[in-house]
C-alpha positions as CSV (number, residue, x, y, z in Angstrom):
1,X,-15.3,-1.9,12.6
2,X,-17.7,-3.9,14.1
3,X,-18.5,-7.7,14.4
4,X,-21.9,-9.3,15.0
5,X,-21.1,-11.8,17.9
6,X,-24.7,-12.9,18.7
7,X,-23.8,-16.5,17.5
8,X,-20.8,-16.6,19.9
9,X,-23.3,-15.8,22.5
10,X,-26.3,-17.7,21.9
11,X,-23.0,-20.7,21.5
12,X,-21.1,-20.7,23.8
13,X,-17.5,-22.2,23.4
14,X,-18.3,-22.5,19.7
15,X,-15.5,-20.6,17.3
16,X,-16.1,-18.4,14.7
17,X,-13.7,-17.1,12.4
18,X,-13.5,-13.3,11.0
19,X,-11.9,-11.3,8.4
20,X,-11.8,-7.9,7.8
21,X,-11.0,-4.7,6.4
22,X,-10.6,-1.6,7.8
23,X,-10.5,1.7,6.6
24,X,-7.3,4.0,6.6
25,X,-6.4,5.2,9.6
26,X,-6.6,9.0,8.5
27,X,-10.1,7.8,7.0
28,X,-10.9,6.0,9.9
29,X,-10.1,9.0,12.0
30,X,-7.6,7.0,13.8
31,X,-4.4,9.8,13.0
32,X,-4.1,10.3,17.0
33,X,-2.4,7.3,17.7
34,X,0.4,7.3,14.7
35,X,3.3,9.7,14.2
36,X,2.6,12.9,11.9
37,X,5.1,11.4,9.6
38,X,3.9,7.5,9.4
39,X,0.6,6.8,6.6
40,X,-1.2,3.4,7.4
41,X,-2.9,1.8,4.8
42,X,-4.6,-1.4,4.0
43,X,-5.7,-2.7,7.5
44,X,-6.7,-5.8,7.4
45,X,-8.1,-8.4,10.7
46,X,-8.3,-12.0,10.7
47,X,-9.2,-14.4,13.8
48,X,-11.8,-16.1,15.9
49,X,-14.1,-15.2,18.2
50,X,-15.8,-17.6,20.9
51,X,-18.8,-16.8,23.5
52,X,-18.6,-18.0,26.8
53,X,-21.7,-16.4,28.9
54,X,-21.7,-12.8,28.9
55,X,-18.3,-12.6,27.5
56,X,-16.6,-13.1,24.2
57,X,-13.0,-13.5,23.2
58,X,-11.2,-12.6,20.2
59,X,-8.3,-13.5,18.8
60,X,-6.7,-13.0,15.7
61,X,-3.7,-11.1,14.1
62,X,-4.0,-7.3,12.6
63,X,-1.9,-6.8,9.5
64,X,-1.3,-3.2,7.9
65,X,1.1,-1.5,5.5
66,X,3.0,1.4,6.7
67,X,4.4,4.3,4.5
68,X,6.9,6.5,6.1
69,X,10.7,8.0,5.5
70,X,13.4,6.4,6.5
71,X,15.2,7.6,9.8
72,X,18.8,8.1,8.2
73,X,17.9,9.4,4.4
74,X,14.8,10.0,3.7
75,X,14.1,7.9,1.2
76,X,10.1,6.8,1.2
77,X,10.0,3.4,3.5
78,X,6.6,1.0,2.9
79,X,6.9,-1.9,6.0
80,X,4.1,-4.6,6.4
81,X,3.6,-4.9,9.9
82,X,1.6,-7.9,12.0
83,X,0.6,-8.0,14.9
84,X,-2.0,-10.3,17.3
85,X,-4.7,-8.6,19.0
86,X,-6.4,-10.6,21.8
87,X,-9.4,-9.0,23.4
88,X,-11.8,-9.7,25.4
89,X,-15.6,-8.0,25.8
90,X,-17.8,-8.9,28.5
91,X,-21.2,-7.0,29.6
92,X,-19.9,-6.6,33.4
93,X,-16.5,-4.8,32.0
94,X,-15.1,-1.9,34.0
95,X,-14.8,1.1,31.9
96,X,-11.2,1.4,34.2
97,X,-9.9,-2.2,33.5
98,X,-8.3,-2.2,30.3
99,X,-8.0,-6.0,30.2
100,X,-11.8,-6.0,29.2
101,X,-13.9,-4.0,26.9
102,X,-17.1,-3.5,27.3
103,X,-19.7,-5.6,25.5
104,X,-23.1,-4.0,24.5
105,X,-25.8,-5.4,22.9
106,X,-24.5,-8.2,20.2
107,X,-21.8,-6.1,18.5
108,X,-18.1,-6.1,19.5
109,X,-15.8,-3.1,17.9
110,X,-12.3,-3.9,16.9
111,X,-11.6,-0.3,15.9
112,X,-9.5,0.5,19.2
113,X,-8.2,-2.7,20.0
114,X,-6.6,-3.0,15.8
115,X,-5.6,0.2,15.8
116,X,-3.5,0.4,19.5
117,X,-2.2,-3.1,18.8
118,X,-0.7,-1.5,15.1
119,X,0.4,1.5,16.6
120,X,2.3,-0.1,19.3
121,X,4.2,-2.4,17.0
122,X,5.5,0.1,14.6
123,X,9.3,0.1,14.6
124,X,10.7,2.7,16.7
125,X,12.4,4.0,13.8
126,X,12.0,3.5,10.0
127,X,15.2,2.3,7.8
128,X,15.2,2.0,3.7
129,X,17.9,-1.0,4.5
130,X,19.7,-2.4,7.8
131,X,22.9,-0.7,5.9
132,X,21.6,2.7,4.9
133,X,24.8,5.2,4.9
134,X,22.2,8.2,5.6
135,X,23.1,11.3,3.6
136,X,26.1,13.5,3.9
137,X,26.3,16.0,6.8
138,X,27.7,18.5,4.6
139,X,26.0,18.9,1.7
140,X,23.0,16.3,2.1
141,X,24.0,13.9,-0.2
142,X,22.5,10.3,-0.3
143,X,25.6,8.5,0.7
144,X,23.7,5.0,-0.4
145,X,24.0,6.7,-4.4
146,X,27.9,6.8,-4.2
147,X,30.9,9.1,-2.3
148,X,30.2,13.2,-2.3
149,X,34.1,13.6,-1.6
150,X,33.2,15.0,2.0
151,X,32.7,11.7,3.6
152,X,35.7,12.0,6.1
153,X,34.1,14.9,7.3
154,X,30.8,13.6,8.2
């Protein structure tokens, strides 16, 4: 996902607001940096971006829904998650400073910088509900549905 940013550069200190959409991450190629078991859907990026020189700076939130299972039952778990992504691009980046992209020609792409910000804000683990009971260790029961009968065992 790419944004033109020659008006940033040709004015400088002047902002310019963005919105975009992405495609999936599996569409999008992106699969590497989520979980086998976590979908992401419906990426979305909203900001600014201002030129200063050689340099431009972008900063906006990333916003993406998240389909996975639930870490105690299993049940199917959809999450919104936000997140802000703050980048900046200059021509005079070092490829081994990863405080600075690299800026070439008059196009800036948010594709890495969306999709590490997303992945590093997923939860560490995925829950239906705060209280899920989780399912019975004896015969797999969804303990959120009501008592199996073997609930002092598990």
């Amino acid at each position: 996902m790419t944004l033109d940013v020659s008006r940033a550069l040709q004015q400088p200190g002047e902002q310019f607001p963005f919105s975009v959409a992405m495609a999936d991450a599996e569409k999008n190629g992106e699969t590497d940096r989520f979980p086998d078991e976590v979908d992401v859907r419906g990426v979305r990026a909203d900001g600014i971006f201002v030129g200063g020189g050689d340099t431009v700076f972008v900063r906006g939130r990333a916003r993406a829904e998240v389909l996975s299972k639930c870490a105690r039952c299993l049940a199917d778990v959809t999450k919104t998650i936000e997140t802000p992504v703050h980048e900046v691009y200059g021509t005079d980046a070092d490829p081994d400073d990863p405080e600075r992209r690299r800026l070439e020609g008059y196009e800036v792409d948010l594709t890495d910088a969306v999709y590490s910000a997303l992945a590093l804000s997923l939860p560490i683990r995925f829950l239906c509900r705060e209280d899920c009971k989780g399912l019975c260790t004896v015969c797999g029961a969804d303990l959120n549905e009501g008592p199996c009968g073997h609930e002092s065992d598990a």
